[in-house]
Structures are given as structure tokens and as C-alpha cells.
N, C-alpha and C positions, 0 to 999 in steps of 0.2 A: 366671306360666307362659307359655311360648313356646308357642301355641297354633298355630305353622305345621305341626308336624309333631310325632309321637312314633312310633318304629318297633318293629314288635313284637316285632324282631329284639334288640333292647333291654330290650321286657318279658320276654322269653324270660330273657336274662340275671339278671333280676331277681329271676324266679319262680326259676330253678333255685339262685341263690345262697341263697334263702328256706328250700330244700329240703334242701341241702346243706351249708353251714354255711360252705362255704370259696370263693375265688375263686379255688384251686388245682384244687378238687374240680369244680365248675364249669370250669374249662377241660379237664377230662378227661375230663366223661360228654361238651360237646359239640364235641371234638376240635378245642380253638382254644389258642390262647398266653394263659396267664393274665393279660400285659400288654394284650393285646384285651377279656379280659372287665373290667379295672381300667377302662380308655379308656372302653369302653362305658357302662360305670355311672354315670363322670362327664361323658359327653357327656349322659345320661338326666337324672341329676340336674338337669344346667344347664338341660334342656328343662322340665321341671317348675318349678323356682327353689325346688327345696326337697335340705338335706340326706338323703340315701340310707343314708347307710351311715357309722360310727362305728367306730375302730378298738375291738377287745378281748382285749386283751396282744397275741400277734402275728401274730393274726387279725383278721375284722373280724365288725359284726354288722349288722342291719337299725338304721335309727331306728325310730320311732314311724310315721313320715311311709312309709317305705322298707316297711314293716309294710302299712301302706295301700293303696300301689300294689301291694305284690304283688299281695293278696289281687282288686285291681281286674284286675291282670293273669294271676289264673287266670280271671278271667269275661271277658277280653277274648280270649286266647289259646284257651280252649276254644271260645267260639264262632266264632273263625277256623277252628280244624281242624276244628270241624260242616260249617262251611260247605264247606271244603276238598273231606272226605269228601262231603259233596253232592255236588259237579258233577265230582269222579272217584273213584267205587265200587273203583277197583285203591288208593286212598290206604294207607301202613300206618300203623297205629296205632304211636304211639313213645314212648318217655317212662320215667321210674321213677314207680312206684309205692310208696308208702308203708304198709304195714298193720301194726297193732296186733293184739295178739288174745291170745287164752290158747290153751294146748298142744294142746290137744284138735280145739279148731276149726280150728289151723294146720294139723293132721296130715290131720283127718277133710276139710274143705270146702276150704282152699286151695291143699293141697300136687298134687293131683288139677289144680287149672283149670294150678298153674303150670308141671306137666307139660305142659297139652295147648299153652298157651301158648307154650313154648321151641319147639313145631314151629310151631304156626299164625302167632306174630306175636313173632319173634325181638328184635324192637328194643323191645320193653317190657321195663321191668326192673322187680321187685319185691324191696323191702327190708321183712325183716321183724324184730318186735318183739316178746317174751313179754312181754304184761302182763297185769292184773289189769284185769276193767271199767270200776271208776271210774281207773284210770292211762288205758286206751286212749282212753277216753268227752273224758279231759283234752286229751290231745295231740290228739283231732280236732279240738276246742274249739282250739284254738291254733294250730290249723294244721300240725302237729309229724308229722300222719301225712295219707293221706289215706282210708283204711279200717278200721276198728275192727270186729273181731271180739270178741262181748261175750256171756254168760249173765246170766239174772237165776232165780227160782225166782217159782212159780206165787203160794207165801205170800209172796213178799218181791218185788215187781216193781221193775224198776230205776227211778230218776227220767232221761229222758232230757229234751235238749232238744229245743222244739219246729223248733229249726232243721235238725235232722237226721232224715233218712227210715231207715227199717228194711224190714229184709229178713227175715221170720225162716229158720232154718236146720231143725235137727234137737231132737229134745226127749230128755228122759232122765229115768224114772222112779229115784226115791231109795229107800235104804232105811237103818234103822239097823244099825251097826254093832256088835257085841256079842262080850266073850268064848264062844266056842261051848259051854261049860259051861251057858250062859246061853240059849242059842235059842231051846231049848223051853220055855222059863219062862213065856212070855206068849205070847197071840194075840190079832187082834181089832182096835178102829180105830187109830189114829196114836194118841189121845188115849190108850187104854190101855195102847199099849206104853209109852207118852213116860212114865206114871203107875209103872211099873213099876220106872223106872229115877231115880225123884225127888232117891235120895242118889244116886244118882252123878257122877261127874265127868265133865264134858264137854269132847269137845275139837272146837275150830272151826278154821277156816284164819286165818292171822298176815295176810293179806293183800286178805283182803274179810271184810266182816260179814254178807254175804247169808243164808250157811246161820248164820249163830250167831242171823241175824234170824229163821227159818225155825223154828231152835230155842227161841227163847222166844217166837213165836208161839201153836207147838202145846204147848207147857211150860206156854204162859197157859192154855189152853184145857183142861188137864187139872188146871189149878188149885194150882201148882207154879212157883217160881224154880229156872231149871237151874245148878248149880254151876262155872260156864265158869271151866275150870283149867288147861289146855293150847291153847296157838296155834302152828298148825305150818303149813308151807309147800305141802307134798304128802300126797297122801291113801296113797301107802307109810306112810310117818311114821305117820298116824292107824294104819293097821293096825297098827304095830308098837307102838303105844302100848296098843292095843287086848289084844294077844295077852299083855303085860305085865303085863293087869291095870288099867289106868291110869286107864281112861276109856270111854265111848261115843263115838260121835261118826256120823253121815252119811255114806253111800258108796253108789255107783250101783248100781242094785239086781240089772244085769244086770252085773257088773263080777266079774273075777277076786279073790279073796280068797286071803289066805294061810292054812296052817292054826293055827287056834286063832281066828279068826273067823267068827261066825254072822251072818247079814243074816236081819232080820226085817221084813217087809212091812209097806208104809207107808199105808192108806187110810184113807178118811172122817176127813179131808179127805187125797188124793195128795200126796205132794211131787215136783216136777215141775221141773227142771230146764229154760230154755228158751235156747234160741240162735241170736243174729241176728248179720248185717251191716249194719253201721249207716256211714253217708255224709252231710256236710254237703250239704241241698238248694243247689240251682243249681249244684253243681259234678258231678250225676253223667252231665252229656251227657261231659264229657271223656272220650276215646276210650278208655285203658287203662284206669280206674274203670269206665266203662261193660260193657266188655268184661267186664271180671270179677264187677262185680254181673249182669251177665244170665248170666256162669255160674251162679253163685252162684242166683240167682233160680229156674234151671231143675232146680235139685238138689231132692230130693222132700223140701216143706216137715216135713211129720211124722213124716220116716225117724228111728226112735228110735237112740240112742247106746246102748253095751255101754261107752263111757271114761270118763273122769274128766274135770272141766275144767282139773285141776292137773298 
């Protein structure tokens, strides 16, 4: 490694190509000739004396090595803009932002900071992504995003890593899901509704196991295998399976319903929907993460949900 110098004007490149995917795309968000970001990457590389960057097909991609330094060069690059904002308070915060998340959280907690955002601090950009929790939980893992919007339920808690801090958001009480012929059939704890409904068929979501987890929880607890027959993608679909006839399945207990569905109340033990923002540690001084977790942070942690997370 040439140890005279490494410019951050360089990491900068490095990091946004990381982010980006392209050294097109990169010369666009930071309004330079794609041949400057090419130059730079190979001036950077030579300073290092290690390969960067590996064509793939008619793009290119990080190495191993190129992997490395980014990741060094978002802890080197945030803490220059710490410092920056230090010793002048007028700095703007600049940058894309990456978030993950599922539907509900994007609509209910992000869509709100990135309104307020577009007036207060115009040069951050936010890209976002509909996923499922363990998809979001991945691409944080990997670098792929830099904010993961995520639920877990009270029976079924998520596994997170310990390298990553939490925010929690908003909570959302559950309930079952029932033809409405069916509502007043039963009353009474979780366990005895769950017992009521022993033949039936149950339907969970194709895209996380959390509530199918949730379901043979309290399905053990009433001393019963549930019959999981249907996976679907959205909680429309479960109603509409529901009003068919088809199945039971879990839906927010404050939540609109269509007709020919009954919600029957879920206690002893609650099923409890919960929702965080979730950020790899050492990277939340970075000024747009930051920004948006202390939005995030000052939104009122217990305010319950009336949506779905699908």
C-alpha cells in the first residue's frame, strides 16, 4: 500500500459505486464524467496495491478487497462529515439513503420524515425498497441498504444481529380472522378461540413465517396442530380467502375488513405486532441515517397501528 496518501475524494467514489452498482450511475448522483470516476478508482486502487473492482458482463462489481475498503470508507467518510458539521453548524447533510422495509412502515413512519425532508435538507436522497424482514434484515447485513424497516410479533420475536441498533416504531394489536357466520361462535382467551377453530384451514403469509410462527405457538398451547393450507402475499387475499370459506388466518384487529369477515379478539396471551428501525452500529452518526433515525426516534414509540404490514 502507498501509505503517502489516500484521498477521501476517492473513498467517496468508492463508497457511492458500493451503493450504486454502476460507474455511470456514480457519475450522475455526483455530477462528474464517468471517465473521472473510472481514473479515480484506478488511481485509488494503485494507492492501496490491491484490486477494486472486477468487470461483470458490461458493468463492473466490487472485489472482495473493494468490499473492504468501502465498508472502511463509510467509517472514514462519516466521520469526516461529523467533524465537518462540527466546526460549521450551517453544513448540509447530503447523500442517498437506502431503506428497506415493508408497506405499512414506509407509508405510516417514512413517508412523513421524507416529506419534511424534501424542505429541510433537499440534497439527501432516499431509495426505497418493499421487503419482508428477514429480506430487509439481509441487505443491511450486506451492506445493500442502509435502513431496514422491520416487524416481529410479541409470540414470535425476530432474531436480530447484535451488530445492529433498534429503534422501536409503532405496535399493532392482532386478531383472528373468521367467516362472520362464525364470530359469535366463540369468546374467551387466544387459546380458546385458536381451540375452536382446530379443523380448519389456516392461511399465513408466502413471505415471512412470523405469524404462521405465532399460529402454532398458541395452536401448541391449545393442544392442537393447525392445518397451514394457504400462503399468500397480502392480508386483501387472506380476507378474500376468508369470505370464500377457505380458511382462518390473522389480521389487525383495528384494521378495515371486507363483508363476510368477523375479527375475533385475541387475549391471554395478546398477539402484538411490533415495529422497529433497525441500522448497522458505527454507521448511525452519518448525517442522512442520522437525521432520519432521530426522526424516526421522536415519533411516539407506542402509537398503535389500525394497518396491515403487507
Amino acid at each position: 500500500m502507498n501509505n503517502q496518501r489516500m484521498e477521501t475524494r476517492r473513498l467517496r467514489l468508492l463508497l457511492e459505486l458500493s451503493r450504486l452498482g454502476s460507474m455511470h450511475a456514480v457519475a450522475q448522483a455526483l455530477n462528474v464524467t464517468t471517465s473521472t470516476v473510472s481514473q479515480q478508482i484506478a488511481v485509488l486502487a494503485k494507492e492501496v496495491g490491491a484490486t477494486l473492482v472486477e468487470p461483470d458482463g458490461r458493468r463492473v462489481r466490487l472485489t472482495p478487497a473493494g468490499r473492504r475498503l468501502a465498508a472502511h470508507a463509510l467509517v472514514i467518510l462519516t466521520a469526516v462529515e461529523a467533524a465537518r458539521a462540527d466546526l460549521d453548524p450551517a453544513a448540509e447533510a447530503a447523500g442517498t439513503l437506502r431503506v428497506a422495509g415493508f408497506a405499512t412502515a414506509i407509508r405510516r413512519s417514512l413517508l412523513p420524515i421524507i416529506d419534511d425532508l424534501a424542505v429541510t435538507h433537499p440534497r439527501i436522497r432516499l431509495i426505497v425498497h418493499e421487503y419482508e424482514p428477514a429480506e430487509s434484515l439481509e441487505m443491511l447485513a450486506t451492506d445493500d441498504v442502509d435502513l431496514a424497516l422491520i416487524y416481529d410479533y410479541n409470540l414470535a420475536p425476530a432474531s436480530v444481529d447484535p451488530a445492529v441498533e433498534s429503534i422501536p416504531l409503532w405496535t399493532a394489536a392482532w386478531a383472528l380472522g373468521v367467516p362472520i357466520a362464525e364470530a359469535d361462535a366463540v369468546s374467551g382467551t387466544s387459546r380458546e378461540v385458536f381451540a375452536r377453530f382446530r379443523d380448519a384451514d389456516w392461511i399465513v403469509n408466502s413471505r415471512n413465517t412470523a405469524d404462521e410462527n405465532v399460529i402454532r405457538t398458541v395452536a401448541s398451547m391449545a393442544d392442537f396442530r393447525p392445518r397451514i393450507a394457504h400462503q399468500v402475499d397480502t392480508l386483501e387475499l387472506v380476507q378474500d380467502l376468508i369470505v370464500a370459506g377457505l380458511g382462518v388466518g390473522l389480521l389487525p384487529a383495528a384494521g378495515a375488513t371486507l363483508l363476510g369477515v368477523g375479527l375475533l379478539p385475541l387475549t391471554d396471551p395478546d398477539i402484538t405486532l411490533r415495529s422497529y428501525a433497525m441500522a448497522r452500529r458505527g454507521r448511525t452518526d452519518w448525517p442522512p441515517l442520522a437525521l432520519v433515525l432521530g426522526a424516526l426516534a421522536r415519533q411516539t414509540p407506542d402509537r398503535k397501528a389500525a394497518v396491515s404490514p403487507r
